[in-house]
C-alpha positions in Angstrom: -12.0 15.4 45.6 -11.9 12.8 43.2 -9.2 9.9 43.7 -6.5 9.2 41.1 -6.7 5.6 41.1 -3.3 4.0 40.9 -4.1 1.7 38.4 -5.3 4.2 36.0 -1.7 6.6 36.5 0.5 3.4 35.8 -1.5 3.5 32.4 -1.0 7.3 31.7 2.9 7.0 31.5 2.2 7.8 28.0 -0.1 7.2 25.5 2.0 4.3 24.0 0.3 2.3 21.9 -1.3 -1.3 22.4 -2.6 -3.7 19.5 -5.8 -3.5 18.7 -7.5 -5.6 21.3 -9.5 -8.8 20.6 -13.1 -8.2 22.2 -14.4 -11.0 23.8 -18.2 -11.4 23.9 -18.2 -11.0 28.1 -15.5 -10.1 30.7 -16.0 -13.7 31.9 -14.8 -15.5 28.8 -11.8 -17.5 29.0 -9.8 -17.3 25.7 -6.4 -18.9 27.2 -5.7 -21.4 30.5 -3.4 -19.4 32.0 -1.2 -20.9 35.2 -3.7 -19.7 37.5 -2.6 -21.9 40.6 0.7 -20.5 40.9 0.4 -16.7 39.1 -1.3 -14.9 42.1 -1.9 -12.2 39.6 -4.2 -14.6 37.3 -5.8 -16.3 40.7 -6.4 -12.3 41.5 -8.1 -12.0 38.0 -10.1 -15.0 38.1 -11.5 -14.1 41.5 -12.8 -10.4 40.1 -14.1 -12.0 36.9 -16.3 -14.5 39.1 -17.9 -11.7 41.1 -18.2 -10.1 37.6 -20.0 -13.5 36.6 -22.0 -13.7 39.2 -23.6 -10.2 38.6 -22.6 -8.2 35.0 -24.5 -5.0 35.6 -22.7 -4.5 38.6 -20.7 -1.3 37.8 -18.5 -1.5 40.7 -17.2 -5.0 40.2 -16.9 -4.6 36.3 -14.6 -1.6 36.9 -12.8 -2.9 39.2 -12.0 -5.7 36.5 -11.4 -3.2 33.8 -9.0 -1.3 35.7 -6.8 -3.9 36.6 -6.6 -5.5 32.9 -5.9 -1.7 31.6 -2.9 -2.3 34.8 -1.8 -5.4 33.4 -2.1 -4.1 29.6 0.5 -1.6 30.9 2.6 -4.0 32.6 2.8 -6.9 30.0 2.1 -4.8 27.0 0.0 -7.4 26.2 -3.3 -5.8 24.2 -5.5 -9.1 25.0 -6.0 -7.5 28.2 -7.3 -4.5 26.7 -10.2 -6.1 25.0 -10.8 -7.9 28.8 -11.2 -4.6 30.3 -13.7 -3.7 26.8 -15.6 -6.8 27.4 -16.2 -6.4 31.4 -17.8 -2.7 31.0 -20.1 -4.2 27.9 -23.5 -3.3 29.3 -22.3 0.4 29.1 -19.6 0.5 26.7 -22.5 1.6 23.6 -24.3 4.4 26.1 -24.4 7.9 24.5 -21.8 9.7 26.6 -24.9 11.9 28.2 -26.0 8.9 29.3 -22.7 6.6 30.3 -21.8 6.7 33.9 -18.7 8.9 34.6 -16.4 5.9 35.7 -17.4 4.4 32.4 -16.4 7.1 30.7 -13.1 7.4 32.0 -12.5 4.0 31.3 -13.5 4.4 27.8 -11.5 7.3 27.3 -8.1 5.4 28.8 -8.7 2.5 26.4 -9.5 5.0 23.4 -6.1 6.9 23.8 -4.7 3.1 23.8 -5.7 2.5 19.9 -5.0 6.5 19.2 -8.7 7.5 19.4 -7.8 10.7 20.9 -10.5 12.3 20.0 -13.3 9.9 21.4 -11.4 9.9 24.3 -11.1 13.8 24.4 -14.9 14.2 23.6 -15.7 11.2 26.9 -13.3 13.2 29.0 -14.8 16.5 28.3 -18.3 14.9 29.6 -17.1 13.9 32.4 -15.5 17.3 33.6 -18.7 19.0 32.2 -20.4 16.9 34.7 -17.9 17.0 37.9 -15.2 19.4 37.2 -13.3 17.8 40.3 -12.6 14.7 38.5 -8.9 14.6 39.4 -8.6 11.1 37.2 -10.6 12.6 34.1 -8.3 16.1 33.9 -4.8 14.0 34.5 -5.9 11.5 31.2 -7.2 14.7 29.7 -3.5 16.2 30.1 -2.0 13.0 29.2 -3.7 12.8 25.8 -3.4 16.4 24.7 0.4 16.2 25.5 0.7 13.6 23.5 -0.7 15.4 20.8 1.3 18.1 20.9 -1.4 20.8 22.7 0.5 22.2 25.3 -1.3 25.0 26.3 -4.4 22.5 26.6 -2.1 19.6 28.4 -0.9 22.7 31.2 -4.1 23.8 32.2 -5.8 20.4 32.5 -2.7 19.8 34.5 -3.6 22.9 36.6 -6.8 21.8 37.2 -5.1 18.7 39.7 -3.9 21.1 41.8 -5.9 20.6 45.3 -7.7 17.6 43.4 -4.6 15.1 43.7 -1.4 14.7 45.5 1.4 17.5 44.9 3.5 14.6 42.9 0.8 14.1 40.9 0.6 17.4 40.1 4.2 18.5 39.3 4.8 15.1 37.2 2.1 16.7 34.9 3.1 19.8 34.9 7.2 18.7 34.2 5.9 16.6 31.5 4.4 19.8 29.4 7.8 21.9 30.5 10.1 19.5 29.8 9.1 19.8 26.1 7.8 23.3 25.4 11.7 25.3 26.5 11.3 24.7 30.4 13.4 21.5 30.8 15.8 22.7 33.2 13.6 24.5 35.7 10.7 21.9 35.5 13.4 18.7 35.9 14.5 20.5 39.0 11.2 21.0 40.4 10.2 17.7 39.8 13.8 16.0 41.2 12.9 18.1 44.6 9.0 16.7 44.7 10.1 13.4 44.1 13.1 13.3 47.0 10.2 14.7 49.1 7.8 12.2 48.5 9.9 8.8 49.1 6.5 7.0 50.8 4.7 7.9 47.3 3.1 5.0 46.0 5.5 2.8 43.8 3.5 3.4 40.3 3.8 7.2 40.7 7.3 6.9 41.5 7.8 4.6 38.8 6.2 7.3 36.7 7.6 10.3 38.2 11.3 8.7 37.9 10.7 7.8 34.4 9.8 11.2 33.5 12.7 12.6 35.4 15.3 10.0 33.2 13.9 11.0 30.3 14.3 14.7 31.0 17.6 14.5 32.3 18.5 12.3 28.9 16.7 14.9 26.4 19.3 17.2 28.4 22.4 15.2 28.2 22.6 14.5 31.8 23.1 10.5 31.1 24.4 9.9 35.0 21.3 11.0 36.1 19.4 9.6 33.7 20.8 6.7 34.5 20.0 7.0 38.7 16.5 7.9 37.8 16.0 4.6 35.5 17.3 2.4 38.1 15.2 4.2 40.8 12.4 3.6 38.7 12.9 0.2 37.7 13.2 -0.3 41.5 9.6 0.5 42.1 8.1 -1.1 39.3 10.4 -3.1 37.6 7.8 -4.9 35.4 6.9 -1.8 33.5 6.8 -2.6 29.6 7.3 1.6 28.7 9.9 2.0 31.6 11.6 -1.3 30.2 11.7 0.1 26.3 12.4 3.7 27.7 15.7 2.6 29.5 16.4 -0.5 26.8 16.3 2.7 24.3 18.7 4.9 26.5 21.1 2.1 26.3 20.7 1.1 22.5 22.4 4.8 22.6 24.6 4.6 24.8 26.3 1.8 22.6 25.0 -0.7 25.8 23.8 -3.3 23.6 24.7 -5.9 25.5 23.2 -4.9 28.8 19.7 -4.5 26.8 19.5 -8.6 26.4 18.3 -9.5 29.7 16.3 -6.3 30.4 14.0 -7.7 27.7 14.8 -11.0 26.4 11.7 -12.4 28.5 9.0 -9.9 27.9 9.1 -10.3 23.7 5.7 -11.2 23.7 4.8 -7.4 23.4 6.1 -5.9 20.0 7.8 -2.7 21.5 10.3 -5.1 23.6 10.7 -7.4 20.8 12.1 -4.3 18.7 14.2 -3.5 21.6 15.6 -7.1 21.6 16.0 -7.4 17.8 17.8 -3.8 17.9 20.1 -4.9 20.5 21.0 -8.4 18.7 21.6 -6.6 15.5 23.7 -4.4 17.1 26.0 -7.0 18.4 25.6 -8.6 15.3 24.4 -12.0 16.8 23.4 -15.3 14.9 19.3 -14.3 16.3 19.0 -11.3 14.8 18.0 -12.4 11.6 14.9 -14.6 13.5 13.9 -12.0 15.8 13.9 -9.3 13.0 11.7 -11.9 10.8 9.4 -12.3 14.0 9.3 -8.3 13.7 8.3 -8.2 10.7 5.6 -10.9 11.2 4.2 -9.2 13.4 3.5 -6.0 11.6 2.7 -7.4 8.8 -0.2 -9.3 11.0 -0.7 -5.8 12.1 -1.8 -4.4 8.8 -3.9 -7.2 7.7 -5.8 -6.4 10.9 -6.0 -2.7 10.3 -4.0 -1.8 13.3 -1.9 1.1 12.7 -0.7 2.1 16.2 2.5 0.4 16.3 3.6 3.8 13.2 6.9 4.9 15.3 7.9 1.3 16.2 7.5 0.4 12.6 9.4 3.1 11.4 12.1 2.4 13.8 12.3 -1.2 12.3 12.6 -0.1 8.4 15.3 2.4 9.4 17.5 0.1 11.5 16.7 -3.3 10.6 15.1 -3.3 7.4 17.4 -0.6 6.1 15.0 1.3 4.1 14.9 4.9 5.0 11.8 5.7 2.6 9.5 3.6 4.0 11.1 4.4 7.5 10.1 8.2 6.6 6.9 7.0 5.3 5.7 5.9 8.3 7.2 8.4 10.2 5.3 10.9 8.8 2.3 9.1 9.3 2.5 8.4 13.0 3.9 12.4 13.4 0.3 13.3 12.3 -0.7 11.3 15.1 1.2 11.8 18.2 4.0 14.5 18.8 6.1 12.7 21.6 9.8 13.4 21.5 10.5 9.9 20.7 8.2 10.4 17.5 10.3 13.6 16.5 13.3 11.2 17.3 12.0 9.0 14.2 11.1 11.4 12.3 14.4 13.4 12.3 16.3 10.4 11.4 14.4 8.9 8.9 14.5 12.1 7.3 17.9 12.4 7.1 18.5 9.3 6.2 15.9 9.1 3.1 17.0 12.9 2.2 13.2 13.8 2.9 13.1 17.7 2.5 9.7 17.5 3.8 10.2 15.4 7.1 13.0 17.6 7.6 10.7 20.6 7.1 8.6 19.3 10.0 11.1 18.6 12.5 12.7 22.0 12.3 9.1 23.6 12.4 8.1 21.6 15.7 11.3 22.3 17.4 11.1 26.0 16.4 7.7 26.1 17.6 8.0 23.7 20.9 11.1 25.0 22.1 11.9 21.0 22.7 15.8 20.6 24.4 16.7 17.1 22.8 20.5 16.7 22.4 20.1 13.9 20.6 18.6 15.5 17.6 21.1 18.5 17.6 23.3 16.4 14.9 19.8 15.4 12.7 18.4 18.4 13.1 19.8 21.2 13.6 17.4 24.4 14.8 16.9 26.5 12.2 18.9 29.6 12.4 21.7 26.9 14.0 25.4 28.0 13.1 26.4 25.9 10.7 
């Protein structure tokens, strides 16, 4: 059996996207003093990229550094750390995949799906299965990114393949996460509730995980208590989490909890998916900083683009429809990220751009997926109604 490390299943969340990363020229270079002396994190860091240092072909110390900057990359949202984990597994990061060692190749593969390269990432994965088909870690990314891409049938049995290969809340978080948007919400929610209540020793990242999934079910289903519980409970075991933080920051942006959204994120702005949070929440209460924090936005993207990086598509889109107030570009972009990634929160966009800009062809894709996926959202029941609704 191959071990699901815990660093990588913090990552697999979802497939949300960083910045492209910056690449430093070795895992050892030091692009920023950071407060090492008191952060026991950066002291942590600075002690792996010494024994990295000391020997840079040594596989097992550079993925022990790449794992923990993919950790942190999570944590923060900060995509710097990304090209730190790049640089540490650089004497093996150009290897023909016949040739890279499997390790490498799942570590390739995580920071592929980061920038959207699903399909070097799929093509990396496949090797490594091809090669040990009891690569628990390889098949649970593999299910991660062909969920996010909106290939259930592909996403299920990868997550099959876990079962006797990783832990049974392993297991049944992957396998809720593919029913919870393909018409089995309901009986996969409650599966996963009674795993989770089971498994109370789990290790915090995979009940961090496991509870997020759970809120976000239980919200899709208009269960907003329970959401609720679940977020808390979730925020309880990893309450650094930069998704976890935008996932319940978003669930109370709806809930008309504007206010309570402020200091959820107003320290972790540095990475762009809380600063939209922030800036949504200011608007909202119509404070003197939204203006700032929208411009800030807006920088950002714009800095974005020059760079080529277009990962940050949904958040984008989310900022020209509510802040910028321009539902064509919102439904621009929409469209563009929906040929990318099929998460519920990118059919969110999509539906309400659509409807906002009067986009009969956004609005043809919305009611196709959800006729096709059999998604339970109740939030998009008002955008978008099913086709063959009453109306």
């Amino acid at each position: 059996m191959t071990k699901i490390t815990p660093v990588l299943l913090a990552v697999l969340l979802s497939c949300s996207a960083a910045a492209a990363p910056y690449i430093p020229s070795s895992g050892s270079q030091v692009l920023e003093r950071l407060p090492a002396r008191f952060d026991p994190v950066q002291r942590e860091l600075a002690q792996l990229r010494a024994a990295l240092a000391a020997n840079p072909r040594d596989l097992a110390r550079a993925s022990a550094l790449a794992r923990r900057c993919i950790e942190l990359a999570r944590r923060d949202g900060d995509p710097r750390y990304l090209g730190y984990a790049q640089a540490a597994l650089a004497p093996w990061w150009k290897l023909p995949r016949e040739r890279a060692p499997a390790e490498v190749l799942v570590l390739r593969a995580t920071l592929a799906q980061s920038t959207h390269a699903f399909g070097e990432a799929l093509a990396d994965l496949d090797e490594v299965v091809r090669r040990d088909p009891g690569n628990a870690q390889a098949w649970l990314t593999r299910a991660t990114i062909l969920l996010v891409t909106g290939d259930y049938a592909g996403s299920r049995s990868s997550c099959a393949r876990l079962f006797g290969r990783a832990p049974d809340l392993v297991l049944q978080t992957c396998l809720a996460a593919v029913g919870s948007v393909s018409g089995q919400a309901r009986p996969s929610y409650d599966r996963l509730a009674h795993t989770l209540a089971a498994r109370a020793d789990a290790p915090a990242p995979l009940r961090a995980w496991s509870g997020t999934l759970l809120a976000e079910m239980a919200e899709r289903l208009g269960e907003y208590a329970a959401a609720e519980t679940h977020f808390r409970a979730a925020l309880r075991a990893d309450p650094q989490d930069s998704y976890l933080l935008a996932a319940y920051a978003d669930f109370l942006l709806e809930r008309g909890r504007a206010r309570e959204v402020l200091p959820l994120v107003k320290d972790r702005t540095q990475a762009d998916a809380l600063l939209l949070r922030h800036a949504l929440a200011l608007s909202a209460l119509d404070a003197d900083e939204a203006a700032g924090q929208s411009a800030a936005l807006r920088a950002r993207f714009e800095a974005a683009r020059r760079r080529g990086d277009t990962v940050h598509r949904r958040e984008e889109a989310r900022f020209a429809l509510a802040l910028a107030r321009d539902p064509a570009e919102a439904v621009r972009l929409a469209k563009l990220n929906w040929a990318v990634q099929k998460e519920p929160a990118d059919l969110r966009i999509l539906a309400r751009a659509a409807a906002a800009s009067g986009d009969a062809d956004a609005a043809r894709l919305v009611r196709d997926w959800l006729g096709r996926s059999k998604l339970e959202d109740r939030s998009l029941e008002a955008v978008a109604p099913r086709r063959g609704a009453a109306t």
